[in-house]
C-alpha positions in Angstrom: 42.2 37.7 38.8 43.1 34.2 37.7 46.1 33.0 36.1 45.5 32.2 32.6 46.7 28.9 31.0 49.0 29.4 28.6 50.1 27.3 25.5 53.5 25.6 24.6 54.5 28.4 22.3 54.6 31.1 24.9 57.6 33.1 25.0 59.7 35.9 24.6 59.8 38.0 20.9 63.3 36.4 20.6 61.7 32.5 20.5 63.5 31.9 23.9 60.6 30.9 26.9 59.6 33.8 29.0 59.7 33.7 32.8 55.7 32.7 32.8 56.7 29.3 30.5 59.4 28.6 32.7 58.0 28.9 35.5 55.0 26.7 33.9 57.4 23.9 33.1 58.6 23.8 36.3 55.4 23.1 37.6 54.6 20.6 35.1 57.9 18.7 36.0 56.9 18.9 39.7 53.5 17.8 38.8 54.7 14.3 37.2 56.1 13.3 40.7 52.8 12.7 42.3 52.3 9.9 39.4 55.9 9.0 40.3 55.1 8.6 44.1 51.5 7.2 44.1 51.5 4.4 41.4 53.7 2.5 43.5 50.8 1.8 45.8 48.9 0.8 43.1 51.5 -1.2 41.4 53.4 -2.7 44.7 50.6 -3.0 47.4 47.5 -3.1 45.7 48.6 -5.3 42.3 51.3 -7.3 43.7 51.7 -7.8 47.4 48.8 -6.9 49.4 46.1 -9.2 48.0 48.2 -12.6 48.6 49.4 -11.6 52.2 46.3 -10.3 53.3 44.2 -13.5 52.4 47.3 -15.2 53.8 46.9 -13.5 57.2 42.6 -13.8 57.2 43.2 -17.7 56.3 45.4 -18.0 59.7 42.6 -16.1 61.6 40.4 -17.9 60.0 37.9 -20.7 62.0 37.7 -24.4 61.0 35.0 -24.0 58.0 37.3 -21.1 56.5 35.5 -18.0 57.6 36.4 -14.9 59.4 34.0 -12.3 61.2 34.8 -8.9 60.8 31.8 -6.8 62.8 30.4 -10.5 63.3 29.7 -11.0 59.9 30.6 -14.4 58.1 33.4 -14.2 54.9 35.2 -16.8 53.5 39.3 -15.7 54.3 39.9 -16.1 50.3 37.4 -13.3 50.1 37.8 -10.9 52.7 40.3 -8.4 49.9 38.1 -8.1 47.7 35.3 -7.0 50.0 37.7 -4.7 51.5 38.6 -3.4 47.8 34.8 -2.6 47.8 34.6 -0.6 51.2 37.1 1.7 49.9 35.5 2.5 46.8 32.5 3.1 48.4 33.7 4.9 51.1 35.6 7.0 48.6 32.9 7.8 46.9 31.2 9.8 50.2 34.5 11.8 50.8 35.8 12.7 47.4 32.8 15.5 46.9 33.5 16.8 49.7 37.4 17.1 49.7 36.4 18.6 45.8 34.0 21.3 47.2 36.9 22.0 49.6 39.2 22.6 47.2 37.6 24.6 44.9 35.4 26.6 47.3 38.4 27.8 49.4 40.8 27.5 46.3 43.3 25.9 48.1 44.2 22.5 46.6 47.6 22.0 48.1 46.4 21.4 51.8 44.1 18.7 50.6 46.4 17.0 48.5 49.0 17.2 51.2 46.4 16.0 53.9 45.3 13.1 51.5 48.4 12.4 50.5 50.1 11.9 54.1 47.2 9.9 55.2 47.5 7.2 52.6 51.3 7.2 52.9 50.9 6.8 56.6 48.2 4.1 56.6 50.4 2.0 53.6 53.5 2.9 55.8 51.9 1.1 58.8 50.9 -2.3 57.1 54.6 -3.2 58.1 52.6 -4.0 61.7 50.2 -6.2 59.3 51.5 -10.1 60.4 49.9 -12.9 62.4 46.3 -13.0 62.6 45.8 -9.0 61.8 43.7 -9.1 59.0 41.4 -6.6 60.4 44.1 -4.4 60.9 45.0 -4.6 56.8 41.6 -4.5 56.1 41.1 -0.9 57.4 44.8 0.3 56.5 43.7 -0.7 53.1 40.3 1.5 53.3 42.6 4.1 54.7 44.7 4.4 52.1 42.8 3.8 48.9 40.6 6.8 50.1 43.3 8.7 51.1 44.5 7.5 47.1 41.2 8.6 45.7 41.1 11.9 47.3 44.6 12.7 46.1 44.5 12.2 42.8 41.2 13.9 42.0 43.1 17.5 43.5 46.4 16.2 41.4 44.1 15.8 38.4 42.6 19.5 39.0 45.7 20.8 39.1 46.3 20.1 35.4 44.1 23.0 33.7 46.3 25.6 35.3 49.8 24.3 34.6 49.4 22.9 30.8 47.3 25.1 28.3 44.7 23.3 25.9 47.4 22.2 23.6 49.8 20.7 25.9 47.7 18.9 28.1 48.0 15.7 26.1 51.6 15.7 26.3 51.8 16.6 29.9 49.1 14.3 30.7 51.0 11.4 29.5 54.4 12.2 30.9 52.9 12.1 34.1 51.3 8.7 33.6 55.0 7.3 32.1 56.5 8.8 34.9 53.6 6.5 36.9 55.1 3.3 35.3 58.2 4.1 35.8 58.1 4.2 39.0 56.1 1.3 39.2 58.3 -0.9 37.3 61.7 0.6 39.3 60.4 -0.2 42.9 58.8 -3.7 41.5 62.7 -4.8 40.4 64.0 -3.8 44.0 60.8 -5.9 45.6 61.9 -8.6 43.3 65.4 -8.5 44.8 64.4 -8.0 47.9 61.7 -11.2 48.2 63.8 -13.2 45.9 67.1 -12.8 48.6 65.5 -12.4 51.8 67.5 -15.1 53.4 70.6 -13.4 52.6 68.9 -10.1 53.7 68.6 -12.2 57.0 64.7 -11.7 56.9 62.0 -14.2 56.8 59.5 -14.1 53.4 56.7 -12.6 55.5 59.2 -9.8 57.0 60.2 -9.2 53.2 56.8 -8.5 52.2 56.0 -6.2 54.8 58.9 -4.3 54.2 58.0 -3.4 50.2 54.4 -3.3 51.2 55.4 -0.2 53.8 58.6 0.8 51.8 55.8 2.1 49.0 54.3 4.3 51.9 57.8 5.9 52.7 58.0 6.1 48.4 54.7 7.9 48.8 55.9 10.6 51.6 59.3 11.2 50.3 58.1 12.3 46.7 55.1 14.3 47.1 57.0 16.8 48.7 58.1 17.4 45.4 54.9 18.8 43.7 53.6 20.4 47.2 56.8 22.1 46.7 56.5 23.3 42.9 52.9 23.8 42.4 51.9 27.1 43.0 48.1 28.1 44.6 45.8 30.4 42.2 43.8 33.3 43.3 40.4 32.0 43.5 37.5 34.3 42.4 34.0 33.1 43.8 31.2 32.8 40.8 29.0 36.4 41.0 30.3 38.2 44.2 34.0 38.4 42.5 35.7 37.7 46.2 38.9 36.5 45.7 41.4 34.1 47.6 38.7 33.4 50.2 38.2 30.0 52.5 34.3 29.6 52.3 32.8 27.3 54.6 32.2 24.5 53.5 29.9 21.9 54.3 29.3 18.1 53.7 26.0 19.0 51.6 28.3 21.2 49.5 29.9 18.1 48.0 26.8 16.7 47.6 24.8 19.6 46.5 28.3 20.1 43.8 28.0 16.8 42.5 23.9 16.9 41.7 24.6 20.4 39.9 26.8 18.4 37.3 24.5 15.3 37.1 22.1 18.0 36.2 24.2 19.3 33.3 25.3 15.8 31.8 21.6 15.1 31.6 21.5 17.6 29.1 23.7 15.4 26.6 22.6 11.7 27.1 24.8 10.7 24.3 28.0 11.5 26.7 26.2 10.2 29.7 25.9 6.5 27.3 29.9 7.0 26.9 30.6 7.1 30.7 28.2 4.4 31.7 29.6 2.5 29.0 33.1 3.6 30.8 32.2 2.6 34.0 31.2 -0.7 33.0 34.1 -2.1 31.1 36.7 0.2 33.3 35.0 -1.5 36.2 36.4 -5.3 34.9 39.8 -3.2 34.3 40.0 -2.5 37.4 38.8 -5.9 39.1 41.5 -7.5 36.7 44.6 -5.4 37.9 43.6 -5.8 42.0 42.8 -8.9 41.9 44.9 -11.3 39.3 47.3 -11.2 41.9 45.2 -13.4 44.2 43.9 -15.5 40.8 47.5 -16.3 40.1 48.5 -17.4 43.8 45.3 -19.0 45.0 44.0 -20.6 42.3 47.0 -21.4 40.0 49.3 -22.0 42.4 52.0 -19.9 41.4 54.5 -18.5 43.9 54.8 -14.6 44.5 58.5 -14.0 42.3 56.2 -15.4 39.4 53.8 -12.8 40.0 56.2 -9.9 40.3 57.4 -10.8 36.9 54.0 -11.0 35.2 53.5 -7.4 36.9 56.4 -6.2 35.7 56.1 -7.6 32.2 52.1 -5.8 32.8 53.8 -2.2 33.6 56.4 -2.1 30.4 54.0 -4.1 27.7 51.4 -0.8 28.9 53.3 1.7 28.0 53.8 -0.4 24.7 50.2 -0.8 24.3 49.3 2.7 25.1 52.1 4.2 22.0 50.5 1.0 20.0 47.1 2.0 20.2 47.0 5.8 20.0 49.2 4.9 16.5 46.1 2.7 15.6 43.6 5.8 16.9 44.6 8.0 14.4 44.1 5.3 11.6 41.0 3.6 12.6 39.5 6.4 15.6 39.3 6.5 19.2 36.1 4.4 19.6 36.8 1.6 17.2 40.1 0.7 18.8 38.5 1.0 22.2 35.8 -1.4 20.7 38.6 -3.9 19.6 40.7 -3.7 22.9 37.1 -4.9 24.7 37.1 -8.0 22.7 40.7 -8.4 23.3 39.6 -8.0 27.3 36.8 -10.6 27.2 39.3 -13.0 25.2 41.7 -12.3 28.0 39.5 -12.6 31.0 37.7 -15.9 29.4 41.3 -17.4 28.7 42.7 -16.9 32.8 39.5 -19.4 33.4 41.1 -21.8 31.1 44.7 -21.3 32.4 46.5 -24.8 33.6 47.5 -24.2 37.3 51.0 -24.4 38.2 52.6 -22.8 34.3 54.0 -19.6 35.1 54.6 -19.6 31.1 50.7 -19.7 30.5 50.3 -16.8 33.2 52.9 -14.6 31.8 51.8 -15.0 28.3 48.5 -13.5 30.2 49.8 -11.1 31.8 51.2 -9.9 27.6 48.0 -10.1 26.9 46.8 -7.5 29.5 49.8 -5.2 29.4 48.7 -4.9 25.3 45.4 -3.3 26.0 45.6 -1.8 29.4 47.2 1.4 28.6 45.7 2.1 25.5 42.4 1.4 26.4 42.4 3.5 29.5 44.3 6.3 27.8 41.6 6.3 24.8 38.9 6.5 26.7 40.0 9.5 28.1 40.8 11.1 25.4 37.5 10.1 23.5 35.7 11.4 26.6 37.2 14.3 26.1 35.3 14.9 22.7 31.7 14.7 24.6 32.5 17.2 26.8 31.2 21.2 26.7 33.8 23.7 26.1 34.3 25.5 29.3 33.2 22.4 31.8 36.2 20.3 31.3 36.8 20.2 35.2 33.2 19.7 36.2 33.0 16.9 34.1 36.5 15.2 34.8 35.5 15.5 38.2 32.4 13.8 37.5 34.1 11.1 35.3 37.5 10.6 38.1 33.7 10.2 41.3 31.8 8.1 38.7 34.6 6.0 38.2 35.3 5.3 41.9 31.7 5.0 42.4 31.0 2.1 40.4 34.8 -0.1 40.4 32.6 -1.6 43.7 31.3 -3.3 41.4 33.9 -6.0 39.8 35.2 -6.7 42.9 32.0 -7.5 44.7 31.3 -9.8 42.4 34.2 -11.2 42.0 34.3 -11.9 46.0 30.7 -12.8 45.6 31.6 -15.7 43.1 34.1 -17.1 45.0 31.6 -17.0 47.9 29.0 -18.9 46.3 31.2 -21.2 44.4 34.9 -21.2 46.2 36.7 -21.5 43.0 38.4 -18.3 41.7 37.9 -19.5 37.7 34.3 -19.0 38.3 35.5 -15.5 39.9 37.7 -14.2 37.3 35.2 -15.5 34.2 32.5 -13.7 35.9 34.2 -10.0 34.9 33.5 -10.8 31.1 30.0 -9.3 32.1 31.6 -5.6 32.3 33.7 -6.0 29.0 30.1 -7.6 27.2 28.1 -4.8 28.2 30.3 -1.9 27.8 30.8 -3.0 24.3 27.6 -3.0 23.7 26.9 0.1 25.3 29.8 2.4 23.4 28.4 0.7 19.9 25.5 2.9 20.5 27.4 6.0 20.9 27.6 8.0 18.0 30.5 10.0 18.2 30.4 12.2 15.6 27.0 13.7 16.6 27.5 13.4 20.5 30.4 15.6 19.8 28.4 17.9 18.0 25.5 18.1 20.8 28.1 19.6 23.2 29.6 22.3 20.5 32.6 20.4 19.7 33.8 20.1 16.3 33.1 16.6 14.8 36.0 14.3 15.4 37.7 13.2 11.9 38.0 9.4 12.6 35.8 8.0 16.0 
């Protein structure tokens, strides 16, 4: 028999917590390390560090015309990260429903996460080899561990039904995500003062950002031990034979066969299945915009890489400003309308950076304001909205559909973003060309009406959308 999720009010007749609710918070504590160990990789590796170096080290392996030749095939150096952003997506995409029918078939999450988990802290561990001409090598360490990224969270996401009951999921949710930022914003400062002082480190610049590009790796390791440690496994029951705790076998076609079961069931309510194409649209730009600004900022505006750690770190705090900003505004205006108004604020954003005067780190950071603002909010909203259009009783099956639809489209920005700057070698033409994704998600969640998408899935009507 499975555990049942209780609520925040559990406890003994005497108002003190019972040994379940303890035991419950404990969990939840251990569960907001994962967001405390992984963001760094997005935040140091992906965001900050990764994208400059790498196109550093494909422009010195580069031939005279400016092109490397991974499997023989011709990219321009200034390129070759945002094609490998795309490979990992898409790659991604192939293993998540099968690490997903793993988990729940066997019930067993915690030897996924912990495989996943290792693997990317591993691969991100080893870009400290990534110098010289390697940019092969960082190209596949990259795939490596954004998979390995994808994998993880999608089992740390499922874990969150079983430690928090309906009414505390918010909360928990969003602890977990501060804790994220936290993190992100702690390890950014000792980059800063690492890369700022590496010649009285005795180190050279490139040594420095090989070390906080594999010191997020170690990050990685060293705290997930702590929720692999505090989450607990539950019994797993098998739908119609009632077998518990068993380790089916499962297949590759199981993931597959898994995933077509719920695109069957959200074809049943096309008014949700508006809201997450709309989703992966604009969330696609998002996306694009926080791996590659990095490489906007230090190709095309010249600005030097203690700039750019600044403008991230002024991205992580103004988010959680942004987030507490706009769920304020949410419960005034509704979910949907402040999503629609953080979309114009994106495309006013994204079209600004094409306009920005290379060379004025002021200009960049007065961007980077702009993006913090909206970023957190608009993510957090959408989840939340989502939330409203989805059947009472299929909140995992569609998360999970929502966390591989995600990953499955953020190819997307990128590709065209590298695609741009193939065509046209100028990175303003690169970065204006995301304004696409915010234009047509807008349009697309105009037409969603939330009220009575709500109601075709049983949910009550939402008082403000």
């Amino acid at each position: 028999m499975s555990a049942r999720a209780t609520g925040p009010d559990d406890g003994a007749p005497d108002g003190t917590p019972d040994e379940d609710a303890l035991a419950r918070r404990r969990e939840q504590r251990g569960w907001y390390f994962y967001d405390w160990a992984v963001s760094v990789f997005s935040t140091s590796v992906l965001t900050v560090f990764l994208g400059p170096y790498l196109t550093e080290v494909a422009k010195a392996a580069a031939d005279a015309d400016g092109y490397v030749h991974p499997l023989g095939l011709p990219v321009r150096a200034g390129s070759f990260f945002a094609y490998a952003v795309s490979a990992s997506v898409l790659l991604s995409v192939v293993v998540m429903p099968l690490a997903g029918a793993l988990a729940d078939r066997t019930g067993r999450k915690k030897p996924v996460l912990a495989v996943s988990a290792y693997v990317g802290a591993g691969a991100t561990s080893a870009m400290f080899f990534l110098d010289g001409e390697r940019y092969l090598l960082g190209g596949v360490l990259l795939v490596v561990a954004n998979v390995a990224l994808a994998v993880s969270m999608v089992v740390y996401n499922a874990f969150l039904p079983q430690i928090a009951g309906p009414a505390e999921r918010d909360d928990v949710s969003s602890r977990g995500w501060a804790f994220g930022y936290a993190s992100g914003a702690l390890v950014l400062v000792a980059n800063l003062a690492l890369f700022l002082g590496h010649e009285s480190f005795g180190v050279s610049e490139s040594m420095a950002v090989r070390i906080c590009l594999s010191s997020a790796g170690v990050w990685w390791a060293v705290f997930a031990l702590v929720p692999l440690l505090r989450l607990r496994e539950r019994p797993y029951a098998r739908q119609g034979d009632g077998v518990g705790g068993g380790y089916g076998r499962v297949s590759f076609g199981d993931g597959w066969r898994q995933l077509a079961g719920t695109l069957r069931e959200l074809r049943r309510y096309p008014l949700t299945m508006l809201f997450l194409l709309a989703y992966l649209l604009y969330n696609d730009g998002i996306q694009t915009v926080i791996t590659q600004a990095s490489v906007f900022g230090s190709e095309e505006l010249g600005l030097n890489q203690t700039t750019l750690i600044g403008a991230v770190l002024l991205v992580q705090v103004l988010a959680v400003a942004g987030a507490l900003l706009m769920g304020r505004l949410a419960r005034s205006y509704g979910a949907r309308r402040v999503i629609l108004w953080s979309l114009v604020a994106w495309t006013v954003t994204v079209a600004a950076g094409f306009a920005l005067p290379a060379g004025e780190p002021l200009w960049f950071y007065a961007l980077a304001a702009a993006i913090g603002l909206v970023l957190g909010g608009s993510q957090a909203l959408s989840r939340s909205l989502f939330a409203q259009l989805v059947p009472a009783g299929k909140e995992a099956e569609f998360f999970s559909l929502y966390e591989v639809s995600d990953r499955g489209t953020s190819w997307l920005g990128p590709l065209l973003f590298g695609l741009a700057y193939q065509l046209t070698g100028e990175y303003r033409v690169a970065i204006l060309s995301l304004v696409v994704f915010f234009a047509l998600g807008f349009a697309l969640l105009w037409r969603v009406p939330v009220r009575r998408a709500a109601a075709a899935v049983g949910n009550t009507e939402p008082g403000r959308i």
